[in-house]
N, C-alpha and C positions, 0 to 999 in steps of 0.2 A: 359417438366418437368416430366419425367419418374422416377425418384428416391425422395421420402418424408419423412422426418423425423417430427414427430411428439414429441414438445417437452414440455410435462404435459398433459401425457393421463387420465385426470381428468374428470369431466363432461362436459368440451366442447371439449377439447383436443380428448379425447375419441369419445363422437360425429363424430365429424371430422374426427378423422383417420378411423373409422368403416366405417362410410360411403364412404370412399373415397375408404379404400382397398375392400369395396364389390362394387364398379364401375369395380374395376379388370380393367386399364389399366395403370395403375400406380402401381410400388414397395411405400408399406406402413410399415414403421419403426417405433420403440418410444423410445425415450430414458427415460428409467423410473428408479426405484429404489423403496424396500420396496415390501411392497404388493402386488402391481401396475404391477410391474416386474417381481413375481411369477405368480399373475392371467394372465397376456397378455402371458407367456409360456405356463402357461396350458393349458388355454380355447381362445387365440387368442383373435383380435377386438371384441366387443360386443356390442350392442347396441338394448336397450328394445326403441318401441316406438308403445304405442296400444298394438295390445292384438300380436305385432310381435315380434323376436326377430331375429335382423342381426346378422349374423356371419362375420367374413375371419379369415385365418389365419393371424398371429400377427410376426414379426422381433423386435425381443426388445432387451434391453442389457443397461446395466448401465453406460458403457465407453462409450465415442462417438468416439472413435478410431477403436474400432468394426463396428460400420455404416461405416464410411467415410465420404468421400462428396459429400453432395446433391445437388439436383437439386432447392429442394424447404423444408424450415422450417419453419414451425407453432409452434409461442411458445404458448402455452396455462397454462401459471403457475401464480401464484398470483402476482399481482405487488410487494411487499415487498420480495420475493424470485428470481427475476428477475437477479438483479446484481449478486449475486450469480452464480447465472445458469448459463447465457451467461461468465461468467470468462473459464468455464468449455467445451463452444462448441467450440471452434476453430476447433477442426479436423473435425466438417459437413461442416464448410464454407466453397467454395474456391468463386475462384473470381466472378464468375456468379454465385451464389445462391442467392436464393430470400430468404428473411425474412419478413414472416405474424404474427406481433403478435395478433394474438386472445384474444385478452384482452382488458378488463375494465379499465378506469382512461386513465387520463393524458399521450401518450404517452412522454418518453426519448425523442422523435425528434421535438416534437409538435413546438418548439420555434426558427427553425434548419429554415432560409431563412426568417423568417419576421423579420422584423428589428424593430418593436414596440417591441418586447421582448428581441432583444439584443442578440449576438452572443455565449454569459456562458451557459451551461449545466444550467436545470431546479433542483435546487439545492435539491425540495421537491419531485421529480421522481427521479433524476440519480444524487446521491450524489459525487462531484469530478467529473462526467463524466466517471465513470468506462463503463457504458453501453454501450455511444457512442463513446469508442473510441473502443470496441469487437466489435460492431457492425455498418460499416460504413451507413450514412446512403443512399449512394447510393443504395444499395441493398435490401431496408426496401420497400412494399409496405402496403401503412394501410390498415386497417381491423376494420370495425364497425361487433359486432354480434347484430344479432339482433334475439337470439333464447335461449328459456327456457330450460336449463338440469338439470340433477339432478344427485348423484352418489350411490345407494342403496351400494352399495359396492364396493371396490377397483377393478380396471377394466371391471364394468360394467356401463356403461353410461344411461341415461334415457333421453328421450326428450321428454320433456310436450308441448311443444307450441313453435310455429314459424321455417320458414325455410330461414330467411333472413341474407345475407349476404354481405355487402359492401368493396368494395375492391378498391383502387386508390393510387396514385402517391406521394406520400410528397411535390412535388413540383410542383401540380394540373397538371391539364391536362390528356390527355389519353397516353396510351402507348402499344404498343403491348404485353407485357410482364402482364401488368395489367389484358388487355382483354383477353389473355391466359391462366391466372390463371382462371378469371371468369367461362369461358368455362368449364375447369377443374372443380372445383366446383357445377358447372350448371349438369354437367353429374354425380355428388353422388349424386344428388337429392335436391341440395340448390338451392332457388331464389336469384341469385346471380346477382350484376349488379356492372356496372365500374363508381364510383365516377370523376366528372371532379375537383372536392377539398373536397375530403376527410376530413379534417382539419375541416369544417362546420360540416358532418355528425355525427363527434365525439363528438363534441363539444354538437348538439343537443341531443344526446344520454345522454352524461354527465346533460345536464338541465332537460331531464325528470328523470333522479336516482335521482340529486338532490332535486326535490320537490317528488316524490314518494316514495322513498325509507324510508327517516327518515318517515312518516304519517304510512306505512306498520309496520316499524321495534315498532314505537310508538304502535299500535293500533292491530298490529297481522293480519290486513288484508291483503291479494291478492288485486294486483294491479285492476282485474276485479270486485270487491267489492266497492273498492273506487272509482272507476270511476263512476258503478251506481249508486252511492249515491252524486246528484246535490252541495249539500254543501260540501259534502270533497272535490269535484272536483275544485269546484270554489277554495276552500285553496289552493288547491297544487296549 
């Protein structure tokens, strides 16, 4: 996986393409727009974390017909912007591209081989199926994050906490392409490990937002406040 398209270089998007393009053995790309796509021409990758700040040079551009097609794409954009986006990638895809989505909630494929959920597109992720039918999901390996960013400004990324990253198969198991990416990963500096069912990871990730997150959004506190306080703890 020599060539990456980074796709929402936002605060984790961002993240991850910084770090990956300052490993320097990999071409690091973004398809951005706005802001995002002045600052990455400017000033390149960026990434504040402590009292450091990474650099690389940055390939960005707003067409995805200017990149081409990759080896490997990280989408990193909000889920409600998602269908959207991928309408827009076909020319990074070809037929061996891997697709990580870096993202929060429910994946689009989450329901895709178990048969307790039935073979229909997840109607309140991927309305109509427009996601999974851009994106096969052969080509999909998941991605739990499991790291704090922040974005002080458009193209510069911040990372407060955590270097975890999970990465596996849609249809468990291991795979050489999975452990490949890890590796990749492992070497910009993530604790990066291969899920044997991914699909669990997500899911546990999704039950701690769900009890932590509303008590935070309620109350104003960080997750490490609430936890050392014995009674919030016990709620969530």
């Amino acid at each position: 996986m020599k060539k990456i398209c980074i796709v929402g270089a936002g605060a984790i998007g961002g993240l991850i393409g910084t770090r990956l393009a300052v490993a320097g053995d990999v071409q690091v790309a973004a398809l951005a727009r706005g802001a995002t796509l002045a600052a990455l021409r400017e000033h390149g990758w960026r990434l504040r974390h402590g009292e450091s700040l990474l650099r690389a040079p940055a390939i960005a551009s707003d067409r995805p017909a200017e990149l081409g097609v990759q080896d490997l794409v990280v989408i990193a954009v909000k889920g409600p912007a998602l269908a959207d986006v991928v309408a827009r990638m076909g020319p990074l895809l070809g037929p061996q591209t891997v697709v990580l989505p870096a993202m929060n909630g429910v994946p689009w494929w989450f329901g895709q081989g178990v048969a307790a959920l039935g073979a229909a597109p997840l109607e309140s992720v991927d309305p109509g199926g427009r996601i999974a039918a851009a994106i096969p999901t052969a080509q999909v390996v998941g991605c739990v994050v499991h790291v704090a960013a922040s974005l002080p400004e458009p193209g510069l990324a911040q990372q407060n906490m955590g270097q975890r990253l999970i990465v596996g198969e849609p249809a468990g198991g291991e795979s050489p392409r999975a452990t490949a990416l890890a590796a990749i990963l492992a070497r910009a500096g993530f604790e990066a490990e291969v899920s044997a069912n991914v699909r669990y990871d997500i899911w546990y990730k999704l039950w701690g937002n769900l009890t932590m997150n509303p008590v935070s959004a309620i109350t104003g506190a960080t997750t490490d406040r609430m936890l050392d306080d014995p009674l919030v703890r016990a709620f969530c």
